[in-house]
N, CA, C, O and CB atoms as a CASP TS submission, in Angstrom:
PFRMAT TS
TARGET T0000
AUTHOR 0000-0000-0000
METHOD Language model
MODEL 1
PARENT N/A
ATOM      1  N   UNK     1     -18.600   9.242   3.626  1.00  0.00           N
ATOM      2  CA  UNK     1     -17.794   8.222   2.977  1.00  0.00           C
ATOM      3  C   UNK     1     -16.311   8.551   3.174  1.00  0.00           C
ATOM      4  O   UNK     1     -15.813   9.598   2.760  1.00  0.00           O
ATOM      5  CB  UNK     1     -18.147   8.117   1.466  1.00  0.00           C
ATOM      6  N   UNK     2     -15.825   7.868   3.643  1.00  0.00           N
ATOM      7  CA  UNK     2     -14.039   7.757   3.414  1.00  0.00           C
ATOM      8  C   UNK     2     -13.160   7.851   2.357  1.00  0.00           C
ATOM      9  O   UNK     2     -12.795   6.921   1.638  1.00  0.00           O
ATOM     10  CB  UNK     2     -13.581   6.661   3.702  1.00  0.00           C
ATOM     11  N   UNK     3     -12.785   9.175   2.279  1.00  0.00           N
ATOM     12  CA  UNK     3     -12.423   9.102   0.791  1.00  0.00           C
ATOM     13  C   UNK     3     -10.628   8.380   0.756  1.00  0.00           C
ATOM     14  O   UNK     3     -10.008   7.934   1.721  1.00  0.00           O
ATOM     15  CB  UNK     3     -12.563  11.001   0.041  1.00  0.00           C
ATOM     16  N   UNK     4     -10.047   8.508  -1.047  1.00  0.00           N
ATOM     17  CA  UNK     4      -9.156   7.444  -1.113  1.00  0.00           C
ATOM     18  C   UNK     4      -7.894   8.122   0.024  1.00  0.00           C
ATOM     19  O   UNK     4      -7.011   7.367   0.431  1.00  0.00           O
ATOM     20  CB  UNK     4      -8.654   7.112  -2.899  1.00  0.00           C
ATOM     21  N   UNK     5      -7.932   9.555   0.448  1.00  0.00           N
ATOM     22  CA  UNK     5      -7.119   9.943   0.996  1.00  0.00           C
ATOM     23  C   UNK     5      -6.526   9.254   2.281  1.00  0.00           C
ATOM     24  O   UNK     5      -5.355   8.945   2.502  1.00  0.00           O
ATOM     25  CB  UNK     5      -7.488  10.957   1.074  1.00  0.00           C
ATOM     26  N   UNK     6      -7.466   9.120   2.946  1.00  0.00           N
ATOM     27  CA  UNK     6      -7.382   8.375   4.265  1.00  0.00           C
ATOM     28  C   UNK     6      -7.468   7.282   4.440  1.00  0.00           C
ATOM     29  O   UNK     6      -7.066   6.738   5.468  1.00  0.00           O
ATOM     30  CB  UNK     6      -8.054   8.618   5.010  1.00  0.00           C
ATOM     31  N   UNK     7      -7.966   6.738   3.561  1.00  0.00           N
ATOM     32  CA  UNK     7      -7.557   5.159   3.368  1.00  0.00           C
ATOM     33  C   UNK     7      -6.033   5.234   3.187  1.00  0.00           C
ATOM     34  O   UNK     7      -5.271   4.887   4.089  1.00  0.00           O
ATOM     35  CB  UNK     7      -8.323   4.349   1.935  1.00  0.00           C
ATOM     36  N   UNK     8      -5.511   5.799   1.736  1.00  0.00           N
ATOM     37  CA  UNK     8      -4.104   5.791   1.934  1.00  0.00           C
ATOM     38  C   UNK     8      -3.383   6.227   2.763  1.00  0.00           C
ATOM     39  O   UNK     8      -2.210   6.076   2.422  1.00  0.00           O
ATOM     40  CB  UNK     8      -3.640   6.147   1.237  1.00  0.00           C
ATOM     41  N   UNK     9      -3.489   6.680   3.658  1.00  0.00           N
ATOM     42  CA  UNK     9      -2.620   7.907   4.674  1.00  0.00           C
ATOM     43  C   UNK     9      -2.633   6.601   6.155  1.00  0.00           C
ATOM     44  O   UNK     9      -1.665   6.184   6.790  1.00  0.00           O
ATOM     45  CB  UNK     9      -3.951  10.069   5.103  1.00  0.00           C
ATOM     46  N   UNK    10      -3.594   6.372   6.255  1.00  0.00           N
ATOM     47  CA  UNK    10      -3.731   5.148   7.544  1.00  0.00           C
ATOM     48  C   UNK    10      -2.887   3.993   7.029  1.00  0.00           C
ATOM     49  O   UNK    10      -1.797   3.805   7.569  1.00  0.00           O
ATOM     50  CB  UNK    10      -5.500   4.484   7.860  1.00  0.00           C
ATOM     51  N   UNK    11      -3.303   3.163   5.989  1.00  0.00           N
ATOM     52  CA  UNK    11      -2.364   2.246   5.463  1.00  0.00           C
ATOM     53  C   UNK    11      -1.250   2.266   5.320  1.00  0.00           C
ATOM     54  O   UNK    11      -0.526   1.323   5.640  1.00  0.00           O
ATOM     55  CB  UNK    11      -2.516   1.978   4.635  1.00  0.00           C
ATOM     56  N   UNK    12      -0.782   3.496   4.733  1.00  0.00           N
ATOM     57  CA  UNK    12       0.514   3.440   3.817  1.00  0.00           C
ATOM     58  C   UNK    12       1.540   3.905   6.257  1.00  0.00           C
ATOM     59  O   UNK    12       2.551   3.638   6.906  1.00  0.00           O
ATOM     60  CB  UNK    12       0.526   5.547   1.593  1.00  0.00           C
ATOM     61  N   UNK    13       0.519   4.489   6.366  1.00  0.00           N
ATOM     62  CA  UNK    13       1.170   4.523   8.197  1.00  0.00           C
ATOM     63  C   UNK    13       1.243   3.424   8.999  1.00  0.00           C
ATOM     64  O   UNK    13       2.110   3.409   9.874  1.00  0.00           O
ATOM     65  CB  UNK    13       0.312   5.362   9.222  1.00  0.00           C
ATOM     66  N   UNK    14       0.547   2.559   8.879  1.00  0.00           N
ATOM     67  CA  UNK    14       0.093   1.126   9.678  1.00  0.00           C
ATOM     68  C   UNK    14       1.290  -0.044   8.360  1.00  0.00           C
ATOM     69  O   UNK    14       2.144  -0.877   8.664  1.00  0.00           O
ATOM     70  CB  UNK    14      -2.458   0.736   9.536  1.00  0.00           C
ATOM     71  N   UNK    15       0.953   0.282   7.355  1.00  0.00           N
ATOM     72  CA  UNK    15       2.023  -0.529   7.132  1.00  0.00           C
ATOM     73  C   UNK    15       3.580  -0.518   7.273  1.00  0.00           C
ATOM     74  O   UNK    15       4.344  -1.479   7.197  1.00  0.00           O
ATOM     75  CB  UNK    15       1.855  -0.705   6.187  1.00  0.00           C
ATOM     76  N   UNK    16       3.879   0.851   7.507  1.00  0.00           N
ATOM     77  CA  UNK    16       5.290   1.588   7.599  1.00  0.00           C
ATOM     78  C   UNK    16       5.789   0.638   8.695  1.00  0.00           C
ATOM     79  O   UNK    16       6.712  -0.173   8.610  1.00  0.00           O
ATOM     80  CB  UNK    16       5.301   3.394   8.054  1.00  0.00           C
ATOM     81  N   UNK    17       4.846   0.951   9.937  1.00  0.00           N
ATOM     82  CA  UNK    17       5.088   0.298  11.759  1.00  0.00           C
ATOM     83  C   UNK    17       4.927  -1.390  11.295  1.00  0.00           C
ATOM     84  O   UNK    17       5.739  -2.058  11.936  1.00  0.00           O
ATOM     85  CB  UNK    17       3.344   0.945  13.343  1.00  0.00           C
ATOM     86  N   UNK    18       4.123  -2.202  10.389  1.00  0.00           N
ATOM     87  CA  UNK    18       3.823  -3.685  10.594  1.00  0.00           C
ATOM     88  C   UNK    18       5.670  -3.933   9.862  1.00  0.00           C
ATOM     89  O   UNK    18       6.534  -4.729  10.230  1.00  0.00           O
ATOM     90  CB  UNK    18       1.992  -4.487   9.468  1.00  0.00           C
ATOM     91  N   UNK    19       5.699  -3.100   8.976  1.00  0.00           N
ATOM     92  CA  UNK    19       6.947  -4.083   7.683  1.00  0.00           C
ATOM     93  C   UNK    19       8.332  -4.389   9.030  1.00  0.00           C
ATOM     94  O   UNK    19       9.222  -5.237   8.965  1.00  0.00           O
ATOM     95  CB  UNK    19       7.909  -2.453   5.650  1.00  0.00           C
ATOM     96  N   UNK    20       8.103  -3.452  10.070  1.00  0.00           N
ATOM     97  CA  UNK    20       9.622  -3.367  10.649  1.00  0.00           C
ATOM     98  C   UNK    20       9.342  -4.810  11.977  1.00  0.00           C
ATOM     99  O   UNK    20      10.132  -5.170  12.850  1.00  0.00           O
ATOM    100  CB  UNK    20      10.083  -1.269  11.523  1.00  0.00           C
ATOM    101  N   UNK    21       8.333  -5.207  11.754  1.00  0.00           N
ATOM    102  CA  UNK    21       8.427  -6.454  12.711  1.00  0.00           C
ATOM    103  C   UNK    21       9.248  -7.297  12.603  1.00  0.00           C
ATOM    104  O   UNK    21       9.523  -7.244  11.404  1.00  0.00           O
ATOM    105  CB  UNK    21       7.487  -7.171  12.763  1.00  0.00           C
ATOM    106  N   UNK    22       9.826  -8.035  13.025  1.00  0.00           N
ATOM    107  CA  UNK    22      10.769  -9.601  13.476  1.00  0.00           C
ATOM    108  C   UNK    22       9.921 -10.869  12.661  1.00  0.00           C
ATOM    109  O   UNK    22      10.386 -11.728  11.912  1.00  0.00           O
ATOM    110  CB  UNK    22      10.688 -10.031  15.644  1.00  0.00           C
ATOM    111  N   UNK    23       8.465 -10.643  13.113  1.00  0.00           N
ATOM    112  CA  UNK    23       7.829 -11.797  12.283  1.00  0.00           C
ATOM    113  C   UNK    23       7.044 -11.954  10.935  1.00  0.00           C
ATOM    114  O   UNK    23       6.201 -11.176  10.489  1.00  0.00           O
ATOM    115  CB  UNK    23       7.062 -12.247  13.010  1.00  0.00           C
ATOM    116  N   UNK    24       7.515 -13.175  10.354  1.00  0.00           N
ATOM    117  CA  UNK    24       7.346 -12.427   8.922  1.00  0.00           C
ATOM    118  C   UNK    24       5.277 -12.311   8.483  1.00  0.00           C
ATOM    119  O   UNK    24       4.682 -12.010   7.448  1.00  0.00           O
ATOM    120  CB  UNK    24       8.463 -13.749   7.455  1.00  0.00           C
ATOM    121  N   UNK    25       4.947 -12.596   9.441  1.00  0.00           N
ATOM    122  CA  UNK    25       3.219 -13.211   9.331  1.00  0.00           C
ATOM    123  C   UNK    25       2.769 -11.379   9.621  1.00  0.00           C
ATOM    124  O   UNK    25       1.996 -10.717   8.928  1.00  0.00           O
ATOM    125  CB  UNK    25       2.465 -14.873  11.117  1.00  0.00           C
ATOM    126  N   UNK    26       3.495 -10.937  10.780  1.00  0.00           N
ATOM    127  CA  UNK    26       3.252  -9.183  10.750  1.00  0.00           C
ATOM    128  C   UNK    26       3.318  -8.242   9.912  1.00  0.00           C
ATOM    129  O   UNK    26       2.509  -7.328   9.754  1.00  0.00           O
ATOM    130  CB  UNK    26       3.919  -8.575  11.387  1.00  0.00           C
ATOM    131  N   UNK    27       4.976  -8.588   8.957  1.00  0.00           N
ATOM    132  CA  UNK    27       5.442  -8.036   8.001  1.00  0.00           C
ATOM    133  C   UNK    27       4.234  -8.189   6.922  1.00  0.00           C
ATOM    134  O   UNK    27       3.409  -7.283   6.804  1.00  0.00           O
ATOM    135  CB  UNK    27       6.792  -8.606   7.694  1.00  0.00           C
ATOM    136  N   UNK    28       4.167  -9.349   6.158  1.00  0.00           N
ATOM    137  CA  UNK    28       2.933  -9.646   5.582  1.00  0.00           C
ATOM    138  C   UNK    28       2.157  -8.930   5.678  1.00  0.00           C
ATOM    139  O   UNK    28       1.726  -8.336   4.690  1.00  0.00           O
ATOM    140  CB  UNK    28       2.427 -10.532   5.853  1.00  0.00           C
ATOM    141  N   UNK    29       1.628  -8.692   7.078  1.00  0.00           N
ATOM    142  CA  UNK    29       0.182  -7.605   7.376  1.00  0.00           C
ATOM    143  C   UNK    29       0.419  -6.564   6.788  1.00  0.00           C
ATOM    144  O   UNK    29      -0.485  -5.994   6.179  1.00  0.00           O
ATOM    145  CB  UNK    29      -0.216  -7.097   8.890  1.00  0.00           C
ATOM    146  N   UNK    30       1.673  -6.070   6.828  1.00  0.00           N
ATOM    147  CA  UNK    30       2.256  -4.358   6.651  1.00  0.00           C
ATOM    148  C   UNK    30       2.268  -4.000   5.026  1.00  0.00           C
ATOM    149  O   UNK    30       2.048  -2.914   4.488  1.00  0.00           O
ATOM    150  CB  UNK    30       4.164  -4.130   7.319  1.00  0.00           C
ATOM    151  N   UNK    31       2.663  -5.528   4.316  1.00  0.00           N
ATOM    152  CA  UNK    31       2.709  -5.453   3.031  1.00  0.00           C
ATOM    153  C   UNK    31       1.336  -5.688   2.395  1.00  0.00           C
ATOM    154  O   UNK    31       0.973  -5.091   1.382  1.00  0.00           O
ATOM    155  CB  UNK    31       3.682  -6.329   2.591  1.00  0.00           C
ATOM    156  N   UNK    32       0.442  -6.774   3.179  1.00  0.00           N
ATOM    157  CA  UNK    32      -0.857  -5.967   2.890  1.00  0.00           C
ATOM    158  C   UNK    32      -1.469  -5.067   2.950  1.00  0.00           C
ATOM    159  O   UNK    32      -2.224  -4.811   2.012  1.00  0.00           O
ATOM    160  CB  UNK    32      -1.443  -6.143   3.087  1.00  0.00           C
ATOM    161  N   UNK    33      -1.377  -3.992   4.376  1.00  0.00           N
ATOM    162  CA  UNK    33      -2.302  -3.096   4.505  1.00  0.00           C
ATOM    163  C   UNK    33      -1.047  -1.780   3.212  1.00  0.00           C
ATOM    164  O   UNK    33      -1.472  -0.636   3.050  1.00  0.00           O
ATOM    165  CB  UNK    33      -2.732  -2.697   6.643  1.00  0.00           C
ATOM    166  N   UNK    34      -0.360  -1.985   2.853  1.00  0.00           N
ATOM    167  CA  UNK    34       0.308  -1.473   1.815  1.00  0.00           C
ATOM    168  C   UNK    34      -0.109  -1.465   0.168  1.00  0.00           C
ATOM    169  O   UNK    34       0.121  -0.592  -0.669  1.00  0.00           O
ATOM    170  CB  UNK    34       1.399  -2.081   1.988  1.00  0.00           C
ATOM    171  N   UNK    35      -0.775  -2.702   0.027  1.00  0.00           N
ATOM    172  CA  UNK    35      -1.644  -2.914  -1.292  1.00  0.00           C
ATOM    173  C   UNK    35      -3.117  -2.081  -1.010  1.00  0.00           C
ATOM    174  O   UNK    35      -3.611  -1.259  -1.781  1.00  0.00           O
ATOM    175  CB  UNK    35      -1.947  -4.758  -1.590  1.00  0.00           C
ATOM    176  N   UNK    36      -3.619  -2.474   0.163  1.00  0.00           N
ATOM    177  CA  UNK    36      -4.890  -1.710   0.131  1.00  0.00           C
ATOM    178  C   UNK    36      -4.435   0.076   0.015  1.00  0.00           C
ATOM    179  O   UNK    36      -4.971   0.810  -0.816  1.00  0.00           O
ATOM    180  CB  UNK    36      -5.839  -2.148   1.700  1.00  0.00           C
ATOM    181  N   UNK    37      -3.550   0.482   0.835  1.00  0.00           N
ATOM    182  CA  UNK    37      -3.127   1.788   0.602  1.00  0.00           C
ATOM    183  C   UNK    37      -2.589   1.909  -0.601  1.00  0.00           C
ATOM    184  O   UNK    37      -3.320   2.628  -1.282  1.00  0.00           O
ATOM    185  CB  UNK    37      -2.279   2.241   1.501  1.00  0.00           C
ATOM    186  N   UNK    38      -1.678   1.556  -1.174  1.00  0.00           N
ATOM    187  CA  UNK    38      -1.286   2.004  -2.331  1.00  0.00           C
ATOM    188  C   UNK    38      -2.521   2.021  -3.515  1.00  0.00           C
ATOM    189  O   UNK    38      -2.719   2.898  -4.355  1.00  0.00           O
ATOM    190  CB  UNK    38      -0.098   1.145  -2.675  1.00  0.00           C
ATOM    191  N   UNK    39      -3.141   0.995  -3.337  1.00  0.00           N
ATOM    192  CA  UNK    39      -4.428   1.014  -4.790  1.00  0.00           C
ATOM    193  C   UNK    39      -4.984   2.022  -4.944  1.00  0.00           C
ATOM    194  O   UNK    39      -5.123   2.619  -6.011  1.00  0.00           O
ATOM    195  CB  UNK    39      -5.711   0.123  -4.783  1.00  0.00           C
ATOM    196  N   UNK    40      -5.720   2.616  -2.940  1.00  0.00           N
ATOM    197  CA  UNK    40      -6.147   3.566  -2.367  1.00  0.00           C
ATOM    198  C   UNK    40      -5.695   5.235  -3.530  1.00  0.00           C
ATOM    199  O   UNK    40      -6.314   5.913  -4.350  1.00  0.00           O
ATOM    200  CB  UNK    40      -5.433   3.341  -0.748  1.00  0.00           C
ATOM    201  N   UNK    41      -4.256   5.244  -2.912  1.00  0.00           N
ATOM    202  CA  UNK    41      -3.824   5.903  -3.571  1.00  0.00           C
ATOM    203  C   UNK    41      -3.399   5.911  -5.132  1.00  0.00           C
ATOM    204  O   UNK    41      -2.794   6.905  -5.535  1.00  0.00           O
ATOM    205  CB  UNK    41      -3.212   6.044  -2.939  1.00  0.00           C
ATOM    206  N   UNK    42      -3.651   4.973  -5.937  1.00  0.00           N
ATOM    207  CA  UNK    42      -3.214   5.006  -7.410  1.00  0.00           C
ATOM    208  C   UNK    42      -5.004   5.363  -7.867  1.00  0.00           C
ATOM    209  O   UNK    42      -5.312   6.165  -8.748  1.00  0.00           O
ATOM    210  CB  UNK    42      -2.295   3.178  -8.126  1.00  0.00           C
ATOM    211  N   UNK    43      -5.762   4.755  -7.238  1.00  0.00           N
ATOM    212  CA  UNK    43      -7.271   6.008  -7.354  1.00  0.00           C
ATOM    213  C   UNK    43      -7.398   7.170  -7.566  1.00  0.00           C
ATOM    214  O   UNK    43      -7.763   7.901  -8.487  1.00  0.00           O
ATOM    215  CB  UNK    43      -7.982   6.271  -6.376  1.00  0.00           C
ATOM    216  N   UNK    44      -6.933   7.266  -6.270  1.00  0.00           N
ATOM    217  CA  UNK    44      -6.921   9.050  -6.001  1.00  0.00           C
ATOM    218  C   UNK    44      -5.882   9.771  -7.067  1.00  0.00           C
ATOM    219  O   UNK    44      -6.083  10.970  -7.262  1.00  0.00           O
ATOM    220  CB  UNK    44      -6.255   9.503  -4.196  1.00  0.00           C
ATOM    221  N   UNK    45      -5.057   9.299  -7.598  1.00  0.00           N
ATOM    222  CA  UNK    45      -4.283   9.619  -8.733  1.00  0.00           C
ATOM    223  C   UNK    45      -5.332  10.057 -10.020  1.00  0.00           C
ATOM    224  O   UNK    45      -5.497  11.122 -10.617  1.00  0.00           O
ATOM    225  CB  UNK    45      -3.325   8.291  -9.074  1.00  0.00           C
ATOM    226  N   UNK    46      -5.942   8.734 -10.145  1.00  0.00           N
ATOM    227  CA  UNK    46      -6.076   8.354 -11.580  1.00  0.00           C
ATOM    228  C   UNK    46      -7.657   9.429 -11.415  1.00  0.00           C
ATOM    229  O   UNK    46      -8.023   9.883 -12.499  1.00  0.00           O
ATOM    230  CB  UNK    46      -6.160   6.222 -12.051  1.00  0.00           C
ATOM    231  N   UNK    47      -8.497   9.804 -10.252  1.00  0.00           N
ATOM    232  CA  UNK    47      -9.640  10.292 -10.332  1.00  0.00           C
ATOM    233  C   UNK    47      -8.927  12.034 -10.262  1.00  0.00           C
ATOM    234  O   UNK    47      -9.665  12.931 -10.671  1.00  0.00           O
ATOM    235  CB  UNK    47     -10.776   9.614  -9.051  1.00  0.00           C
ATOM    236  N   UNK    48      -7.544  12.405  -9.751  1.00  0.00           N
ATOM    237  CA  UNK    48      -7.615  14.119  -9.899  1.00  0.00           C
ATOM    238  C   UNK    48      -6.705  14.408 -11.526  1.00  0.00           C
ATOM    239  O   UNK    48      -6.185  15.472 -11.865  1.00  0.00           O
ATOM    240  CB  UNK    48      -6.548  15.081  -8.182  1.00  0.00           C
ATOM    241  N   UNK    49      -6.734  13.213 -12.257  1.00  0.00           N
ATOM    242  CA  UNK    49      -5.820  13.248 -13.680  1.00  0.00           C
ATOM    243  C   UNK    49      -3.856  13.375 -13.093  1.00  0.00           C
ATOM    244  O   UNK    49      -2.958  13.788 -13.827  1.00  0.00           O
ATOM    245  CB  UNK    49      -6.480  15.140 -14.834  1.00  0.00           C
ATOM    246  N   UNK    50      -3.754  13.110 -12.295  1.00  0.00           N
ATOM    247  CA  UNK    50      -2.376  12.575 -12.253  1.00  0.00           C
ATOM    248  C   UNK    50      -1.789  11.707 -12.361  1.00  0.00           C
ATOM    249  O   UNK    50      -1.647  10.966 -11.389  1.00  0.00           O
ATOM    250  CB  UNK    50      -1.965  12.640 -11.655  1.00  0.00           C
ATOM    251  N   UNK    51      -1.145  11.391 -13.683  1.00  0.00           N
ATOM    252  CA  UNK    51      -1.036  10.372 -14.413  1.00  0.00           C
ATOM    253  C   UNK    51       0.321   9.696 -13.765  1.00  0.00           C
ATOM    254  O   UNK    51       0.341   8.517 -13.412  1.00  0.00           O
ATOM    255  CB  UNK    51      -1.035  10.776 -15.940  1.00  0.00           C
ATOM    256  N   UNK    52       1.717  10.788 -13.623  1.00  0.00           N
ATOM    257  CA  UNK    52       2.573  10.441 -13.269  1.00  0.00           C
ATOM    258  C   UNK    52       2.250   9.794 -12.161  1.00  0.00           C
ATOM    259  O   UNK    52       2.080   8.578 -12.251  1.00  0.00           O
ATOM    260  CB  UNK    52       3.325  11.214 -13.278  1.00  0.00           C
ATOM    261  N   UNK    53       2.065  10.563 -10.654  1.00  0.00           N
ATOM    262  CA  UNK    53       1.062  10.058  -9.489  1.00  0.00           C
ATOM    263  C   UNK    53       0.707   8.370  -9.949  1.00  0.00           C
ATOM    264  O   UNK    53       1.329   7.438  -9.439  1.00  0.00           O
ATOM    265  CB  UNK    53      -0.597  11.193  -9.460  1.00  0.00           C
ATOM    266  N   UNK    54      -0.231   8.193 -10.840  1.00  0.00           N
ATOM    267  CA  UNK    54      -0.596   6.775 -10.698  1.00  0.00           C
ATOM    268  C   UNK    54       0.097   5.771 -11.091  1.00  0.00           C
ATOM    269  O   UNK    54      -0.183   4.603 -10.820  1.00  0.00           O
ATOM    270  CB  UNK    54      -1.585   6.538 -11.191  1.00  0.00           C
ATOM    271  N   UNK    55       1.304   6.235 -11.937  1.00  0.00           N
ATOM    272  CA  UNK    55       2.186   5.521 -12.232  1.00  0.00           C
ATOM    273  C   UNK    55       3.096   4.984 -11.152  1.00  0.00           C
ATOM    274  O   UNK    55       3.494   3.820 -11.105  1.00  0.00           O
ATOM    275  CB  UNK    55       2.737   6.117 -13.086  1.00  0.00           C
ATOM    276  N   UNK    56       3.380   5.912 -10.312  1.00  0.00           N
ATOM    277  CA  UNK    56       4.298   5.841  -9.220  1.00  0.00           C
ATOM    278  C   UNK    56       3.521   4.914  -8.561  1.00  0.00           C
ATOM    279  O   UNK    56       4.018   3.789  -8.614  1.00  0.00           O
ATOM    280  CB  UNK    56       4.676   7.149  -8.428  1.00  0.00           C
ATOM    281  N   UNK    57       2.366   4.988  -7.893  1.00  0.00           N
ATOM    282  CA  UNK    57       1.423   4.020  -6.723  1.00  0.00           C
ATOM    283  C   UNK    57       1.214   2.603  -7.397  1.00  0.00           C
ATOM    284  O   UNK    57       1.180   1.573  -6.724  1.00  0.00           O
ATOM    285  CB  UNK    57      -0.347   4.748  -6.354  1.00  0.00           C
ATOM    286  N   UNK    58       1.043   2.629  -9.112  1.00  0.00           N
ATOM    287  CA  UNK    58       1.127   1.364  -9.190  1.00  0.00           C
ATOM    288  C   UNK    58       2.047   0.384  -9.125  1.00  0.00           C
ATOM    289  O   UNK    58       1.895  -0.818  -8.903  1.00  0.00           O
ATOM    290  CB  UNK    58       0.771   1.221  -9.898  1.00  0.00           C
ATOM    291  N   UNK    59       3.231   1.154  -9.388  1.00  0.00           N
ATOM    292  CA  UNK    59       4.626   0.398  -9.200  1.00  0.00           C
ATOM    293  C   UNK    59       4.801   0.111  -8.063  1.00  0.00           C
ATOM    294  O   UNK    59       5.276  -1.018  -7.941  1.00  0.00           O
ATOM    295  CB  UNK    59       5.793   1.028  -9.551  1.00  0.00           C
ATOM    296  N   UNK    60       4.564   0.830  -6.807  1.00  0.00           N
ATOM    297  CA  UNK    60       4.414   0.575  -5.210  1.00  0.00           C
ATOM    298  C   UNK    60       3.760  -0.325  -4.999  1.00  0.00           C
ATOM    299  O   UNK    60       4.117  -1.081  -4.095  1.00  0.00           O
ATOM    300  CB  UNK    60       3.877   1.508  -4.398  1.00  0.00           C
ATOM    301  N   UNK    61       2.344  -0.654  -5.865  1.00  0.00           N
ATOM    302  CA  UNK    61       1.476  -1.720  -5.554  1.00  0.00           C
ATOM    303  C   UNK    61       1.803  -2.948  -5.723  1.00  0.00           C
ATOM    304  O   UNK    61       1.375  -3.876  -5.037  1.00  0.00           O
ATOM    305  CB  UNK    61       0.478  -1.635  -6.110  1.00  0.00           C
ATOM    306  N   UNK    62       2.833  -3.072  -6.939  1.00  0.00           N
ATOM    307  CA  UNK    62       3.745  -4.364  -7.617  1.00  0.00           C
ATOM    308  C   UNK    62       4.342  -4.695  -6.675  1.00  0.00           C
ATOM    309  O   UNK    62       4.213  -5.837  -6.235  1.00  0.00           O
ATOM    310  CB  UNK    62       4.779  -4.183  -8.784  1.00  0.00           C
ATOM    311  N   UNK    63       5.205  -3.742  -6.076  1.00  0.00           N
ATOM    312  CA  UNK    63       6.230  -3.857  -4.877  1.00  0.00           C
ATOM    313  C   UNK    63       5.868  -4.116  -3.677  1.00  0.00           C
ATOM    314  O   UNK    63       6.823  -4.479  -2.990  1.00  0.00           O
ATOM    315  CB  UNK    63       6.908  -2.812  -4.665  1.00  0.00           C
ATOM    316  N   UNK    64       4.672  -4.075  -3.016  1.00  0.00           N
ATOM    317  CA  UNK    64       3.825  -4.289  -2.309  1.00  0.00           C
ATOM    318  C   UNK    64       3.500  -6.053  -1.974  1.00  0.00           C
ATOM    319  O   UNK    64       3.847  -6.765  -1.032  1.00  0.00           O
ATOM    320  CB  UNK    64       2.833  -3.488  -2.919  1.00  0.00           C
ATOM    321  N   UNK    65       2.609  -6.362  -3.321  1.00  0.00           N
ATOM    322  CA  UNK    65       2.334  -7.423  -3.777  1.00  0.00           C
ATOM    323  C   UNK    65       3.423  -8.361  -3.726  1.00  0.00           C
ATOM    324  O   UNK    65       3.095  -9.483  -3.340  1.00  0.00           O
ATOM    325  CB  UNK    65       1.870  -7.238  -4.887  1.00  0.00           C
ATOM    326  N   UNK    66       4.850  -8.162  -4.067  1.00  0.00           N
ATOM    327  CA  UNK    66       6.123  -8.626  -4.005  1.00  0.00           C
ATOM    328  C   UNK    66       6.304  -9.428  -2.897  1.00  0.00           C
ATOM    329  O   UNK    66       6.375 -10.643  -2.717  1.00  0.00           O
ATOM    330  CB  UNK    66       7.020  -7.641  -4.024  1.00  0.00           C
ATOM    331  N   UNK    67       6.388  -7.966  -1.858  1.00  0.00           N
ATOM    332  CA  UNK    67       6.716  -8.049  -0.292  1.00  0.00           C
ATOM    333  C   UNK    67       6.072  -8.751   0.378  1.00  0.00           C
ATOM    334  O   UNK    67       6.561  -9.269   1.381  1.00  0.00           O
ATOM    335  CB  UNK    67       6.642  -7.002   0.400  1.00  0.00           C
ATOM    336  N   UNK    68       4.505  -9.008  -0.081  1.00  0.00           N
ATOM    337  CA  UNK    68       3.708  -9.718   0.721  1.00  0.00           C
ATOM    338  C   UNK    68       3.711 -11.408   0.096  1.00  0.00           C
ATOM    339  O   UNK    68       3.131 -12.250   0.782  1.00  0.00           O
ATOM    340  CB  UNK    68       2.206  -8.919   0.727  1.00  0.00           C
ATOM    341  N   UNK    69       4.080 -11.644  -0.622  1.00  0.00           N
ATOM    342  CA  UNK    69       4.312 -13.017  -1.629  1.00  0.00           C
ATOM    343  C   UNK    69       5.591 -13.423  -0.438  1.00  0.00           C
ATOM    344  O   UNK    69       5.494 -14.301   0.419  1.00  0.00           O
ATOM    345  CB  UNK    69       4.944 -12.666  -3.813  1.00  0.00           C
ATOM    346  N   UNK    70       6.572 -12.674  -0.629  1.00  0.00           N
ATOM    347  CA  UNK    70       7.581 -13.393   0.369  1.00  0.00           C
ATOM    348  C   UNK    70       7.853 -13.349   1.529  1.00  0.00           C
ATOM    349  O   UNK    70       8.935 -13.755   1.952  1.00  0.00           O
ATOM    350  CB  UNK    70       8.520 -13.302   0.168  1.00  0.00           C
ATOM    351  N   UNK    71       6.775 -12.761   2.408  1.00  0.00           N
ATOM    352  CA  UNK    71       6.505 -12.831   3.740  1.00  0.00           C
ATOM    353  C   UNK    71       5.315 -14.145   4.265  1.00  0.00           C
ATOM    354  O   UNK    71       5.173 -14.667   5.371  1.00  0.00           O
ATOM    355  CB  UNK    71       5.996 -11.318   4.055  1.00  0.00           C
ATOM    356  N   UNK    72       4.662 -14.356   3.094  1.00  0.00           N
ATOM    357  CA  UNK    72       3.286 -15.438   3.433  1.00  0.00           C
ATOM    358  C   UNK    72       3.830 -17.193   2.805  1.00  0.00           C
ATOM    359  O   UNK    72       3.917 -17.937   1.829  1.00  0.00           O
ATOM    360  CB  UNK    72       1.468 -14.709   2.216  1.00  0.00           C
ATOM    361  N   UNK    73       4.127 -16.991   4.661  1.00  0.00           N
ATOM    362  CA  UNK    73       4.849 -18.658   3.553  1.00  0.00           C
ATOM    363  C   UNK    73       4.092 -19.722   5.140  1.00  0.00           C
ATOM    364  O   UNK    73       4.180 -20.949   5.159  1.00  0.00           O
ATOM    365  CB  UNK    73       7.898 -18.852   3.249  1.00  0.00           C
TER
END
């Protein structure tokens, strides 16, 4: 099984390279595969008791969610 590590580590990398595109339908992608990574990671927070940790990823996830609202038009 794939744990939340590598889910986040691929995402939060694949979205880094999509956000810097020209088009905003790519960007979008980047800010999605950014929600799936960040959740990824506010898991993996909340399952080793790092509270701060999940605090931080969920606020990323807001910000995420943000980014991808105003790229999907």
């Amino acid at each position: 099984m794939i744990s939340f590590e590598v889910v986040g580590l691929v995402c939060a990398l694949l979205g880094a390279v999509l956000v810097t595109a020209r088009s905003s339908r790519v960007r979008a992608a980047g800010f999605a595969s950014w929600v799936v990574g960040n959740t990824a990671w506010a898991l993996y927070a909340a399952s080793a008791g790092a509270v701060l940790l999940q605090v931080q990823f969920v606020a990323f996830l807001f910000l995420a969610m943000l980014g991808l609202l105003n790229n999907v038009k």
